[in-house]
GUVEXLO-362448 format. One line per 4 residues: number of its first residue (from 1); their letters; for each residue x, y, z of N, C-alpha, C, O. Coordinates in Angstrom, 2 decimals, padded with zeros to 5 digits. Last residue first. Example, Ala and Ser with C-alpha at 12.3 -4.5 7.8 and 13.67 -1.06 7.14 Angstrom:
! GUVEXLO-362448
2	sa	012.85/-002.25/007.08/013.67/-001.06/007.14/012.90/000.03/007.87/013.41/001.14/008.04  013.19/-005.69/007.80/012.30/-004.50/007.80/013.20/-003.30/007.80/014.24/-003.32/008.46 $
***
This chain:
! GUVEXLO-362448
205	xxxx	015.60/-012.32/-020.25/017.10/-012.05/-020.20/017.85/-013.77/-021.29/019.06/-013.91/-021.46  013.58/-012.23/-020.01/013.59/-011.26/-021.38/015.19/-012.18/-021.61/015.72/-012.55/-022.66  012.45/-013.63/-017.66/012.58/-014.31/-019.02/013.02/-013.64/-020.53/012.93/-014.12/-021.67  013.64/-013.44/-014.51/012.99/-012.91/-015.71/013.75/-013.21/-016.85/014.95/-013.16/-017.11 $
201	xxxx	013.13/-016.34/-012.98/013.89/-015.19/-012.54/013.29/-014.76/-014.17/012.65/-015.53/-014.89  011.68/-018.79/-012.09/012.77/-018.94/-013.39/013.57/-017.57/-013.55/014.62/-017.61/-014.19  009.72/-017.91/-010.44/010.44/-019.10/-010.11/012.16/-019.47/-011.16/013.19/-020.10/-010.95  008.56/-015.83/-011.44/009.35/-016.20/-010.16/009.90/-017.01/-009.73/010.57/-016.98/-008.70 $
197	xxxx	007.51/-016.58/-013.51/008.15/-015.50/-013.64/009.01/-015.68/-012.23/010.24/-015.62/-012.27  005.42/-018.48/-012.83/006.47/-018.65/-013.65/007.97/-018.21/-013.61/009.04/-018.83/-013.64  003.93/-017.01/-011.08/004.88/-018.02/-010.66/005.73/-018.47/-011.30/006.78/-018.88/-010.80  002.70/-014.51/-010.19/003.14/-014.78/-011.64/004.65/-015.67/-010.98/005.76/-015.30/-010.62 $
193	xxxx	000.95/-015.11/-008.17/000.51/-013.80/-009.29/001.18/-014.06/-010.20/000.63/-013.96/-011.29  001.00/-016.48/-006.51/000.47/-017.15/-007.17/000.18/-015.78/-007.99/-000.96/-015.57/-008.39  003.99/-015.99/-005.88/004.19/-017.31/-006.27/002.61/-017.37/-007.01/002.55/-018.11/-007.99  003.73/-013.25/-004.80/004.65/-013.12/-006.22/004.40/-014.90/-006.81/004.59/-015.14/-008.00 $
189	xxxx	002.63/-014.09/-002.06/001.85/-013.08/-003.62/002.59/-013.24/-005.10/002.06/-013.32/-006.21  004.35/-015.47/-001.01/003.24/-015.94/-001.18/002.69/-015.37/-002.58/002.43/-015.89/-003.66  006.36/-012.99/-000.85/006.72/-014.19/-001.43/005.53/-014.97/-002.22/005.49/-015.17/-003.44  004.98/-011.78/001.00/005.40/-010.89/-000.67/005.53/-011.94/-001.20/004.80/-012.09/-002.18 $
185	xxxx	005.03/-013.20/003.19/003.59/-013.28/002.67/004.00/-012.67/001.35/003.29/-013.06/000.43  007.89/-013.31/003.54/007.26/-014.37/003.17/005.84/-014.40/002.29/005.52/-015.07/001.32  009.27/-010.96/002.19/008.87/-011.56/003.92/008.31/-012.51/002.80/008.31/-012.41/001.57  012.45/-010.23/000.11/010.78/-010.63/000.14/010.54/-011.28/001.45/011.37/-012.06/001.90 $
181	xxxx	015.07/-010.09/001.24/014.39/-009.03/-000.49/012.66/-008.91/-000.11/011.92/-007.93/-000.07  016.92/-012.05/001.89/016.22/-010.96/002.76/015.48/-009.79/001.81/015.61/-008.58/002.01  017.88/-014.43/001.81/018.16/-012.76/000.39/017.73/-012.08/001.73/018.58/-011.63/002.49  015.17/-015.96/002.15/016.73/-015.79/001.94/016.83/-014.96/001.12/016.23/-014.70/000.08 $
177	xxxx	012.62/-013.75/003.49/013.17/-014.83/002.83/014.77/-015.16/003.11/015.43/-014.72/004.05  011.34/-012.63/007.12/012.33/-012.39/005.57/012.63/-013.90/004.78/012.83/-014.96/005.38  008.71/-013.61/008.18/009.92/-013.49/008.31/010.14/-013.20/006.46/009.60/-013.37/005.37  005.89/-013.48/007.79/006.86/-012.66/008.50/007.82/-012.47/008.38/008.22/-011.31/008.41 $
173	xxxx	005.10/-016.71/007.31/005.11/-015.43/006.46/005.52/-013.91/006.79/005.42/-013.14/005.84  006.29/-018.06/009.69/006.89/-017.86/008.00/006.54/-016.68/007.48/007.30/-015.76/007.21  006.43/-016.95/012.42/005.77/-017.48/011.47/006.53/-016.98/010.47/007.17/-015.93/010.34  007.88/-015.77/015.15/008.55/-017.23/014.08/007.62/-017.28/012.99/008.23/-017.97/012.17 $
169	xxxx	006.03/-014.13/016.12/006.95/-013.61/015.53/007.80/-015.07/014.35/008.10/-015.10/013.16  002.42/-015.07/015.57/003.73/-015.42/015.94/004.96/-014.88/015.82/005.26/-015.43/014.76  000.30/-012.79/013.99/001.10/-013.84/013.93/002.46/-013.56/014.62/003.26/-012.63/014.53  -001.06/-010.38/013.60/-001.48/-010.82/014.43/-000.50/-012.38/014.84/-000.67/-012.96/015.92 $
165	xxxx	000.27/-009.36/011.30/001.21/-008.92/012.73/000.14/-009.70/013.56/000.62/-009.71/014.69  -001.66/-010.42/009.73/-000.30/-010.69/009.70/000.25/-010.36/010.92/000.73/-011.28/011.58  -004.04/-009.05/010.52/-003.99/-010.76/009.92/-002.72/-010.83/009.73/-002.63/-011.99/009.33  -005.07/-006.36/011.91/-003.67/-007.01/011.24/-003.47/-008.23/010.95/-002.32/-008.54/011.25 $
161	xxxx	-008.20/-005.28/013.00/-006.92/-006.29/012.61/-006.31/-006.15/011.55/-006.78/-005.89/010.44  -008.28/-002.52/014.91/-008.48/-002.91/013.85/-007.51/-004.62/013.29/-006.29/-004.77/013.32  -009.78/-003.23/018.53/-009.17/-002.73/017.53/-009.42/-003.20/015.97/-010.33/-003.95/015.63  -011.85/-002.29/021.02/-011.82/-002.83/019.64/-010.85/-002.28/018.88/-010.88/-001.11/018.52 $
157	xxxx	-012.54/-001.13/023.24/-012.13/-001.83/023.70/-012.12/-002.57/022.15/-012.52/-003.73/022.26  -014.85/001.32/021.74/-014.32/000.94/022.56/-014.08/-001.04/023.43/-014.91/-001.82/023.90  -015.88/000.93/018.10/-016.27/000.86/019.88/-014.94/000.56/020.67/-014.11/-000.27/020.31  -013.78/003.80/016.34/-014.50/002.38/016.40/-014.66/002.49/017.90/-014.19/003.29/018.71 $
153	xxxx	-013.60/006.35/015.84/-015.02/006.44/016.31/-014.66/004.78/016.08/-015.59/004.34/015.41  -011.14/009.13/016.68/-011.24/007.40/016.23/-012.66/007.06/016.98/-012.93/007.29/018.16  -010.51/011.42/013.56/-011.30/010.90/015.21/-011.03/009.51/015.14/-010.80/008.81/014.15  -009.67/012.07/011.80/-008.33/012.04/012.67/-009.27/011.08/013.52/-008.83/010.08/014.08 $
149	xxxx	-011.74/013.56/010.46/-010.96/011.88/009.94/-010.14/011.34/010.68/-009.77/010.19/010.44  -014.37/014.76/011.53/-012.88/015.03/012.09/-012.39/013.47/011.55/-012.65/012.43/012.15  -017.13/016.34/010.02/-015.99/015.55/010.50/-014.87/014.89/010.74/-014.42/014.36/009.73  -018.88/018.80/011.14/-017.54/018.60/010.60/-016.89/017.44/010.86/-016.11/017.38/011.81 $
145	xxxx	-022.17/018.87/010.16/-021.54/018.94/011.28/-020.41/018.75/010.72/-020.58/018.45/009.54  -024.66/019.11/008.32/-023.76/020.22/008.66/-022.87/020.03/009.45/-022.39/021.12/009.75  -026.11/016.33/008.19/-026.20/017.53/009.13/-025.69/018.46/009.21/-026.01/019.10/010.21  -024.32/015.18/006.68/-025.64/015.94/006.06/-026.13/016.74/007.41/-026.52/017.90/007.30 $
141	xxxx	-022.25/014.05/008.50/-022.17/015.46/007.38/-023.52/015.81/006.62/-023.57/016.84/005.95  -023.73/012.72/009.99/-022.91/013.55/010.79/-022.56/014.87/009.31/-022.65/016.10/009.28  -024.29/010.66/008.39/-025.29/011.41/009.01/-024.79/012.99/009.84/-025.45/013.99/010.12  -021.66/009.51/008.01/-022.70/010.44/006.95/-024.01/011.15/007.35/-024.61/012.02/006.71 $
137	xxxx	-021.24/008.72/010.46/-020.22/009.92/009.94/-021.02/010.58/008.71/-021.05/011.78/008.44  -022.55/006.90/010.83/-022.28/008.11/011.99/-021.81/008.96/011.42/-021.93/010.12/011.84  -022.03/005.40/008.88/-023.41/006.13/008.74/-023.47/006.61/009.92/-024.63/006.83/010.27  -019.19/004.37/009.21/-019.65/005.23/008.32/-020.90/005.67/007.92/-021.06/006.23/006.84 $
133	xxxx	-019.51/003.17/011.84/-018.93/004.00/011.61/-019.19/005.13/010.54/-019.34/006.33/010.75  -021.58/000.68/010.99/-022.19/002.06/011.64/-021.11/003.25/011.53/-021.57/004.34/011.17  -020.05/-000.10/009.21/-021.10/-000.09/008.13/-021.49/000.98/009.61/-021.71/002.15/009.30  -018.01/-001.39/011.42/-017.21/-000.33/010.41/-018.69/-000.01/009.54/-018.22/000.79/008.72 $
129	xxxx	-020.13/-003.24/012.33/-019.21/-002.31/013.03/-018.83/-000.58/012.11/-019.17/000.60/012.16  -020.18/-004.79/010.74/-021.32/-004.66/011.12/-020.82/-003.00/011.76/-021.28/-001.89/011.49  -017.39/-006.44/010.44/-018.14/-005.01/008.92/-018.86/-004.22/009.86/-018.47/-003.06/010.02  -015.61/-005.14/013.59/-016.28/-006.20/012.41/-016.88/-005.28/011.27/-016.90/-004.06/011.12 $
125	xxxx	-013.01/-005.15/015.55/-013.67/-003.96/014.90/-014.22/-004.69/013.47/-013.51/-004.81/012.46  -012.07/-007.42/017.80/-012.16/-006.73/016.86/-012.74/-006.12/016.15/-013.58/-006.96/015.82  -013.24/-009.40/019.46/-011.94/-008.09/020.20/-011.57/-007.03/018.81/-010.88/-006.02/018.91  -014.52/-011.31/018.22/-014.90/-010.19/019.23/-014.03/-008.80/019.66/-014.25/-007.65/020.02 $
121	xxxx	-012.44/-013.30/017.26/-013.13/-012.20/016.46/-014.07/-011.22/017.37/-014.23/-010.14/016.82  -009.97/-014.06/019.30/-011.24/-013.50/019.26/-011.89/-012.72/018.34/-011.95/-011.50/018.52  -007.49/-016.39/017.81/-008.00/-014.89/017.99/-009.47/-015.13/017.91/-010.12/-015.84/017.14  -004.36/-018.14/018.70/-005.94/-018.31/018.51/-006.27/-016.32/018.98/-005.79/-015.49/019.76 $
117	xxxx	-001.73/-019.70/017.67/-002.31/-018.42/017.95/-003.71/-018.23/017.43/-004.13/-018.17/016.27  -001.50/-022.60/016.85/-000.52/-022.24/018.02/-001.58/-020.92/018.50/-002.21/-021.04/019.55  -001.99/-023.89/014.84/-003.04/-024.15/016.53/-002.52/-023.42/017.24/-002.92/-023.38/018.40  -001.01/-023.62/012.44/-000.42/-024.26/013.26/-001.13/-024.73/014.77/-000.82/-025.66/015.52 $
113	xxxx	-002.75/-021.86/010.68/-002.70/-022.65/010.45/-001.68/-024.53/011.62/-001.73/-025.75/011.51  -004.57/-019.54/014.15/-003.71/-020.39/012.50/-003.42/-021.66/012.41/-003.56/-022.52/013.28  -007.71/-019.61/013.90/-006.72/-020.02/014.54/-005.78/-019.84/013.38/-005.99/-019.92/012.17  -010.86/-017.50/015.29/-009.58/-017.79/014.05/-008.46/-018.61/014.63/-008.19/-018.40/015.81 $
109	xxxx	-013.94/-017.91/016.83/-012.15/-018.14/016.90/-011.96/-018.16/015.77/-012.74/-018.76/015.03  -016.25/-018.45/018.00/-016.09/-017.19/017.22/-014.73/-017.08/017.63/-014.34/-016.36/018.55  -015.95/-021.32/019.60/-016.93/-020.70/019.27/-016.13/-019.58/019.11/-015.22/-019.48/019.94  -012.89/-023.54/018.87/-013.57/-022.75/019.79/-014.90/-021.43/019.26/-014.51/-020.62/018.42 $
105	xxxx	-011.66/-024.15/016.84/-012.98/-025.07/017.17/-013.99/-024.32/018.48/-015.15/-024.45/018.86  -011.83/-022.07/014.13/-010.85/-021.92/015.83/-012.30/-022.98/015.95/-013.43/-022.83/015.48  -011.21/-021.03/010.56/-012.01/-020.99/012.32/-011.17/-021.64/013.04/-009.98/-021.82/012.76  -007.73/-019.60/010.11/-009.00/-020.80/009.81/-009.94/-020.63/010.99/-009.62/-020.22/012.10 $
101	xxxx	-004.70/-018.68/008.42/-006.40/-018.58/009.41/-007.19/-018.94/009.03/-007.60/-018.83/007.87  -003.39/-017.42/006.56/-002.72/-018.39/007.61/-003.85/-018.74/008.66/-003.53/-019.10/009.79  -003.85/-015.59/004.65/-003.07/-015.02/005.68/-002.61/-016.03/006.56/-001.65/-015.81/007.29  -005.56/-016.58/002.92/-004.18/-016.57/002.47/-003.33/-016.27/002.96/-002.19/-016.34/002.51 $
97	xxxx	-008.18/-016.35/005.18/-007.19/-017.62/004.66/-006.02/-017.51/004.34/-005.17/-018.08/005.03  -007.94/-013.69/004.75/-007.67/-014.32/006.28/-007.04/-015.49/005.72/-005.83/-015.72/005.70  -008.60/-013.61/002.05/-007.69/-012.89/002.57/-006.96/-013.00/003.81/-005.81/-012.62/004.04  -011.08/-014.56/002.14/-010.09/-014.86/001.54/-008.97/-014.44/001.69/-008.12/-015.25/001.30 $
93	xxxx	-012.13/-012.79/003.95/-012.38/-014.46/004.00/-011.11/-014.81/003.70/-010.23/-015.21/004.46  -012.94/-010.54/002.37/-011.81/-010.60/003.86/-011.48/-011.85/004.39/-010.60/-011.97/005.24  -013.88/-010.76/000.30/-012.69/-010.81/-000.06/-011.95/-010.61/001.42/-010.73/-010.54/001.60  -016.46/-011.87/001.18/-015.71/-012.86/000.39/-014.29/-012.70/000.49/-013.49/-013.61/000.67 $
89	xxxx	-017.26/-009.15/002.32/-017.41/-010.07/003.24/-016.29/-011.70/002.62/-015.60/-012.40/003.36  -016.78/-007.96/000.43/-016.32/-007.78/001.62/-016.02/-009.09/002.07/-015.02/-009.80/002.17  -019.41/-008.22/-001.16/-017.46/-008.57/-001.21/-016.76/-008.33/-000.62/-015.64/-008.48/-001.12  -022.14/-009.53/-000.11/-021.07/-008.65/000.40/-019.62/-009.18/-000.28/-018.96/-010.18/-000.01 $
85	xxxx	-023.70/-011.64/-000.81/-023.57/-010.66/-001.84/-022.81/-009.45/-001.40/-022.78/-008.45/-002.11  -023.39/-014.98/-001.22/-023.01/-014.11/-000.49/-023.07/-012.87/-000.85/-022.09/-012.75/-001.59  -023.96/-017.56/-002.53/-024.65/-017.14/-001.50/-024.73/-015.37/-000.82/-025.63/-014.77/-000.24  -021.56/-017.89/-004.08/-022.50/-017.52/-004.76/-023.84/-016.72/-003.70/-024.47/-015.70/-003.97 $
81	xxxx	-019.22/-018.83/-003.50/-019.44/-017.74/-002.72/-020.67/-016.95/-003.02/-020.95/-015.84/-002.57  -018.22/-020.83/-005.21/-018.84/-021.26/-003.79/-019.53/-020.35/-002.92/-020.20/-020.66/-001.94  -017.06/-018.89/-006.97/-018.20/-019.81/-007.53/-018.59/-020.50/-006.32/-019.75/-020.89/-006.51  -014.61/-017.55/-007.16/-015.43/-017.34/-006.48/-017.17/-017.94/-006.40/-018.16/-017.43/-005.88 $
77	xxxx	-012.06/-018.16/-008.08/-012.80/-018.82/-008.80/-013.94/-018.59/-007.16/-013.95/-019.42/-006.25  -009.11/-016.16/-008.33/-009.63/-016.46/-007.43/-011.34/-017.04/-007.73/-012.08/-016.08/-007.54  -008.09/-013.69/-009.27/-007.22/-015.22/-009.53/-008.36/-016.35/-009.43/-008.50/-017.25/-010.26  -008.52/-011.80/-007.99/-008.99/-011.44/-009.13/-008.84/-013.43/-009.66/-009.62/-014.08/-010.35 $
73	xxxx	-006.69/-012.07/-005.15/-007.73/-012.26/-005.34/-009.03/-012.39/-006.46/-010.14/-012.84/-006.19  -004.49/-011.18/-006.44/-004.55/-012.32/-005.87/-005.91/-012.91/-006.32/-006.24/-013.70/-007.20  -004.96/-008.31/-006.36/-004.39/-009.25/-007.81/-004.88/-010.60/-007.95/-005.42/-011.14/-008.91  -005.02/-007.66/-003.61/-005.67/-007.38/-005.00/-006.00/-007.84/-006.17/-007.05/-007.78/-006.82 $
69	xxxx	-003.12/-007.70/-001.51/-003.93/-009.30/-002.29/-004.67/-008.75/-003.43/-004.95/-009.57/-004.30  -002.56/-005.57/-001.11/-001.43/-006.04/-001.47/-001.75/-007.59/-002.27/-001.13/-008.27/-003.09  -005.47/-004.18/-000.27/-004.92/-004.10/-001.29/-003.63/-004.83/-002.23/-003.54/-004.81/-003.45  -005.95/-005.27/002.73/-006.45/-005.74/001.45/-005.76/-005.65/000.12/-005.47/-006.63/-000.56 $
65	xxxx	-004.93/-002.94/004.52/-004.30/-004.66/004.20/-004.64/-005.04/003.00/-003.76/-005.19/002.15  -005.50/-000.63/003.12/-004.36/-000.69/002.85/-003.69/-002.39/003.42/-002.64/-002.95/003.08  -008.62/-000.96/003.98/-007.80/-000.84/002.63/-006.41/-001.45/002.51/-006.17/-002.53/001.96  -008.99/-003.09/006.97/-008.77/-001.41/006.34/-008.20/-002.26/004.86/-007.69/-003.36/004.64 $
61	xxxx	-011.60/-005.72/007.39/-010.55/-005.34/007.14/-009.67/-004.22/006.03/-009.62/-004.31/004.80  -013.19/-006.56/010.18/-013.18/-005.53/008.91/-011.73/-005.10/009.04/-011.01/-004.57/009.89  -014.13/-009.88/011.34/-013.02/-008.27/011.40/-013.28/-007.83/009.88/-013.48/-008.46/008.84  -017.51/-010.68/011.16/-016.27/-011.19/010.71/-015.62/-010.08/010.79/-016.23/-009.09/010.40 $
57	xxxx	-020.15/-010.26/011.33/-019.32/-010.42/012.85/-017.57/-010.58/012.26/-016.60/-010.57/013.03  -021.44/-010.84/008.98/-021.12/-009.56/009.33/-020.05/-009.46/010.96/-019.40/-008.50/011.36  -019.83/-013.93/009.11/-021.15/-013.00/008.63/-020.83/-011.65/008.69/-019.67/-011.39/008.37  -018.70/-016.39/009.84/-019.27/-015.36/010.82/-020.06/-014.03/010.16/-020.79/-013.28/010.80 $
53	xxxx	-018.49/-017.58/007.15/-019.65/-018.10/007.72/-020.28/-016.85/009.08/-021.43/-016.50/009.33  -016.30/-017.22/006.08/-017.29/-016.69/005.98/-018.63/-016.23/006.50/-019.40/-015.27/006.43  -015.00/-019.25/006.98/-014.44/-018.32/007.86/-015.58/-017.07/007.75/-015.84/-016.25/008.63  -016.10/-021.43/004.97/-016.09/-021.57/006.22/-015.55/-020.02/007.57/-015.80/-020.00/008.77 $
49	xxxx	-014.49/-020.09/003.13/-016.35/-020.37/002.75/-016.41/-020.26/004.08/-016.72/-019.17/004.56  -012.09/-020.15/003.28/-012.78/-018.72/003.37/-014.22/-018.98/003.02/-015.00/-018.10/002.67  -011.22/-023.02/002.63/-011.06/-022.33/003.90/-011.58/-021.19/004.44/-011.64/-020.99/005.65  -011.63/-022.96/000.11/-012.70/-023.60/001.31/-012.17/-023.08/002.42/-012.98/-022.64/003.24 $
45	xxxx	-010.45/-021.24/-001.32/-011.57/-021.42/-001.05/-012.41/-021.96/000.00/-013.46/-021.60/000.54  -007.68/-022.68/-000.67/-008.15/-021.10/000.27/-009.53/-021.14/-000.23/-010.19/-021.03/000.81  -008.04/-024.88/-001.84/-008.07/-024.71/-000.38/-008.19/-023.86/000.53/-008.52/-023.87/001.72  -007.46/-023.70/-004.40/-008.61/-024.32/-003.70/-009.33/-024.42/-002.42/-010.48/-024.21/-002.02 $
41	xxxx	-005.05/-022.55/-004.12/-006.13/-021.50/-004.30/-007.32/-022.25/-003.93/-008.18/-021.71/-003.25  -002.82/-023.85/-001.84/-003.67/-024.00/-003.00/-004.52/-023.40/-002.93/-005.12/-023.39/-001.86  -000.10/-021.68/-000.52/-001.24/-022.14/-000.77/-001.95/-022.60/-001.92/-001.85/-021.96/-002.97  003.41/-022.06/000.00/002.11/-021.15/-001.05/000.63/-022.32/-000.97/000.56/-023.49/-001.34 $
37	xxxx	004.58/-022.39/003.10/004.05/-022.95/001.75/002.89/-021.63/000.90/002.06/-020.78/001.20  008.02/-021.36/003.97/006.93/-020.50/003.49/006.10/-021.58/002.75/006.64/-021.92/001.69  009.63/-023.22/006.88/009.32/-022.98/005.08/008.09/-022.10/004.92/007.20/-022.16/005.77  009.23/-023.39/009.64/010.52/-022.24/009.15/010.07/-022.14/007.32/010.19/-021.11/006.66 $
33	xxxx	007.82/-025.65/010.14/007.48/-023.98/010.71/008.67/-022.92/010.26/008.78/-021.76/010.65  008.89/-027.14/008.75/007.17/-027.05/008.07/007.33/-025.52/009.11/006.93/-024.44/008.70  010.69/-028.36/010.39/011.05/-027.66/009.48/010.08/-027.12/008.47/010.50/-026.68/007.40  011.09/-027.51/013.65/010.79/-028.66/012.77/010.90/-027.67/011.55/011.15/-026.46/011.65 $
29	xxxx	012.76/-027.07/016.15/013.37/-026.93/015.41/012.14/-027.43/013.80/012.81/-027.70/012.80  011.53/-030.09/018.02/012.56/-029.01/018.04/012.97/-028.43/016.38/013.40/-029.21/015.52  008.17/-030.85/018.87/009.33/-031.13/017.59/010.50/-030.00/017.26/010.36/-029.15/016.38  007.17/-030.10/021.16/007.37/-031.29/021.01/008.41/-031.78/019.92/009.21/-032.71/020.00 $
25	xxxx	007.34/-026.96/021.38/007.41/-028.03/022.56/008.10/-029.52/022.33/009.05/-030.03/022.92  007.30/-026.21/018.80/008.45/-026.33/019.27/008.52/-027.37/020.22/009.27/-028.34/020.20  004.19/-026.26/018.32/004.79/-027.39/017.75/006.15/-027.46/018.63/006.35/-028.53/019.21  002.31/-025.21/021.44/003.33/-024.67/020.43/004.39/-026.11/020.33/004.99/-026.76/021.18 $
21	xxxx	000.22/-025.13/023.07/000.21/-025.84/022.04/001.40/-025.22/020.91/001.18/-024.87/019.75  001.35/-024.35/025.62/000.92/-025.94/025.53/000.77/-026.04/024.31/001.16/-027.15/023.95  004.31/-022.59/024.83/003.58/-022.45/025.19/002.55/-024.14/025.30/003.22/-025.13/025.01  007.93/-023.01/026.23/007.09/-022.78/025.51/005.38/-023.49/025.61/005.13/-024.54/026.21 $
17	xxxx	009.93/-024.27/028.26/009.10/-022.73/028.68/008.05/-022.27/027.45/007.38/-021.26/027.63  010.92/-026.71/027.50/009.84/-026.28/028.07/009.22/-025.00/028.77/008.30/-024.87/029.57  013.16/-025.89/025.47/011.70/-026.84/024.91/010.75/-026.79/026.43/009.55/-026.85/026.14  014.44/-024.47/026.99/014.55/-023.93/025.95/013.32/-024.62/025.11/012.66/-024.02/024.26 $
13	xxxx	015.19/-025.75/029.15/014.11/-024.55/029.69/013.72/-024.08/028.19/012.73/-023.36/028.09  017.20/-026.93/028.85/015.99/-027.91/029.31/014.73/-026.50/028.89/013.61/-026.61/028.41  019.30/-025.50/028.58/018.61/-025.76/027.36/017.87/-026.96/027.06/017.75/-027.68/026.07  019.51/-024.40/031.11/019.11/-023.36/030.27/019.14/-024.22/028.91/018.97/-023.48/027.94 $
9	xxxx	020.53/-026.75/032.18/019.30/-026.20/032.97/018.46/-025.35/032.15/017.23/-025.33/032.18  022.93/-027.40/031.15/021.81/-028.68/030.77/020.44/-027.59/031.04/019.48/-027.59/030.27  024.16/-025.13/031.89/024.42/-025.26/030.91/022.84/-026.17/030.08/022.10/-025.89/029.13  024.37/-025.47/034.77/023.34/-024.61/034.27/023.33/-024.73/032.92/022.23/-024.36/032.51 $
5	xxxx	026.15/-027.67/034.63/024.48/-027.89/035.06/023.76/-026.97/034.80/022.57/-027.19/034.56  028.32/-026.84/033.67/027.71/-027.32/033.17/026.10/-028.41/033.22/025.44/-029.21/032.55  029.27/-025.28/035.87/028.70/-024.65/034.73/028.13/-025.79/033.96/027.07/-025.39/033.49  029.44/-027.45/038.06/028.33/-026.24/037.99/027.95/-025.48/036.64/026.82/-025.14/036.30 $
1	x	030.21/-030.32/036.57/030.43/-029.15/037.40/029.25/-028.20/037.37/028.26/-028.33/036.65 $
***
């Protein structure tokens, strides 16, 4: 009958209104896009040698992302990175990686780990970038002039990235756990900061 042609119609439309490279298309439901994996610290090495590579062109990334990897990052056997003498530049690498991002085969691309959501490192506010911000602004106070913290001096048509909200709403590390206590990426952090401890619930008890 009729209802049950729209019935077939609206959950034909449900695997093909999604995007060309989104896993759903082809594997309904799969189950690698709903699990949180914790990364091998190795592999985030290499993955942030290579992401490295854009140089000063790479997004600058504010304090308050960075900081929640802090720990993380201390973990972190920086011995490939010997080349490099910006920590910046190492610890935003690394940090993209543990975020789910890898170059993009496409010239000056991040992709994630799925192919699905590809980003222009162009469209974003880089060190090279944020290193003039703050010698506009120091030049701006040895001159006597006042400056306004409120201002927003990155270039036009540039924002700041979010390596997380830049993701999929379905991505794992977004979403809430079970419990709903920890998103995923908290999850990530608590597995390689003290995995023990997290995995066996606390040990006084």
């Amino acid at each position: 009958g009729i209802r049950e042609n729209c019935i077939k119609t609206a959950v034909g439309r449900l695997f093909s209104a999604h995007g060309e490279f989104c896993a759903w298309a082809s594997t309904s439901a799969p189950t690698y896009l709903s699990r949180v994996q914790v990364p091998d610290l190795d592999s985030v090495v290499e993955t942030g040698k290579k992401i490295a590579n854009f140089g000063e062109r790479l997004p600058y990334l504010k304090p308050h992302i960075v900081e929640p990897w802090s720990e993380v990052l201390t973990r972190i056997d920086r011995g490939g990175f010997q080349d490099i003498e910006d920590d910046r530049l190492i610890d935003f690498s690394l940090i993209l990686a543990l975020c789910g991002w890898e170059v993009g085969e496409l010239e000056d691309t991040l992709v994630d780990v799925y192919s699905v959501r590809r980003l222009g490192v162009w469209n974003f506010v880089n060190i090279q970038d944020e290193d003039d911000i703050e010698e506009t602004r120091r030049v701006a106070e040895e001159m006597g002039s006042s400056v306004d913290e409120n201002k927003d001096y990155k270039p036009e048509g540039k924002e700041y990235l979010d390596p997380l909200e830049e993701h999929m709403t379905w991505h794992p590390l977004v979403h809430k756990m079970e419990g709903g206590t920890k998103t995923g990426w908290e999850h990530v952090i608590s597995q390689l900061v003290e995995p023990d401890r997290d995995r066996s619930g606390d040990k006084s008890r």
